[in-house]
C-alpha positions in Angstrom: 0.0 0.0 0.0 1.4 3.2 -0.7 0.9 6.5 2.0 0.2 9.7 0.7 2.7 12.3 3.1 4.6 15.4 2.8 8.1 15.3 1.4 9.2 16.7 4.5 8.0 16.9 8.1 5.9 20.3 8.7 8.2 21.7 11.5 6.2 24.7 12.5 3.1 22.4 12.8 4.8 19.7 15.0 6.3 22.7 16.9 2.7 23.9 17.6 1.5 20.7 18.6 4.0 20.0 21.1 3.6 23.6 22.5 0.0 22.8 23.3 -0.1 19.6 24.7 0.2 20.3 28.5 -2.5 23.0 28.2 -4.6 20.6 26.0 -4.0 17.6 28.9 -4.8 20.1 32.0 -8.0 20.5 30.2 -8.9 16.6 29.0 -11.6 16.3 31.7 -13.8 19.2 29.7 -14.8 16.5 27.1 -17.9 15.8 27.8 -19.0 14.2 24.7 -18.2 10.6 23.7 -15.1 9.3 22.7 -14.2 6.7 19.9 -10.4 5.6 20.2 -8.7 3.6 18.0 -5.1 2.3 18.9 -2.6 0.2 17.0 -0.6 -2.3 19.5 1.9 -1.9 16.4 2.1 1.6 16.6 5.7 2.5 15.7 4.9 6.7 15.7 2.7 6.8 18.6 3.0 4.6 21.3 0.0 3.5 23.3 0.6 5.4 26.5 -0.3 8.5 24.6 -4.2 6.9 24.4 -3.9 5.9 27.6 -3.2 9.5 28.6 -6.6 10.4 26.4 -8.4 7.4 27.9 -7.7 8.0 31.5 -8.3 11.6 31.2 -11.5 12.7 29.0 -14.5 13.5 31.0 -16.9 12.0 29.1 -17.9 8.7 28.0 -14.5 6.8 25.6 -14.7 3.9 23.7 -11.3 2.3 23.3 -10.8 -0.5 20.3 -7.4 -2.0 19.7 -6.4 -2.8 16.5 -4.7 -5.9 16.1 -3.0 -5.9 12.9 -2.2 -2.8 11.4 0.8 0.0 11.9 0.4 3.7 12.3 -1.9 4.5 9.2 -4.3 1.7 10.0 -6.9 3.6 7.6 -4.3 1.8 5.1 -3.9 -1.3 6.6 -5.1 -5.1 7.8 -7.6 -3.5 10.2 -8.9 -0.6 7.8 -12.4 -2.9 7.3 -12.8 -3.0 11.1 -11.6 0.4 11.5 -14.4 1.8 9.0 -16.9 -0.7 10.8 -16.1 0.9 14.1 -16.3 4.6 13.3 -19.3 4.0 11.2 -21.3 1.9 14.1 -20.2 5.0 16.7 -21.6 7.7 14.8 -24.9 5.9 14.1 -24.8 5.5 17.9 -24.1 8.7 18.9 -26.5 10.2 16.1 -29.4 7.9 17.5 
């Protein structure tokens, strides 16, 4: 499969991310409305702890799937038929 990406990494975007995440994490328990989280045990970019972090944090109602057999763009990969199943089956419940 090939990944669509930039030829280089976006610097000043990544900068701004990182700037933000401590304000971002203070304020995780704000969330009020429900969650869908999708992780990759395989995840080579970000590790798992990070979702952990979101899980353990948001205020609201999270829904936590792991994905078995894909990498990082799992939209791309083994799981992207469960992945599609998932998302599509939260916002009909959230919707309803």
């Amino acid at each position: 499969m090939t990944e669509s990406a930039y030829p280089g990494t976006p610097i000043a975007a990544a900068l701004s991310l990182f700037e933000g995440i401590d304000d971002i994490a203070a304020h995780l328990g704000q969330i009020s409305c429900p969650v869908l989280l999708l992780s990759s045990r395989a995840d080579h970019v970000v590790p798992s702890s990070s979702g952990d972090v979101l899980e353990a944090g948001v205020g609201g109602p999270i829904e936590r799937v792991w994905l078995e057999n894909s990498f990082h763009v799992a939209t791309l990969d083994n799981d992207a038929d469960e992945l599609t199943a998932r998302v599509l089956a939260f916002v009909a419940g959230v919707l309803s």
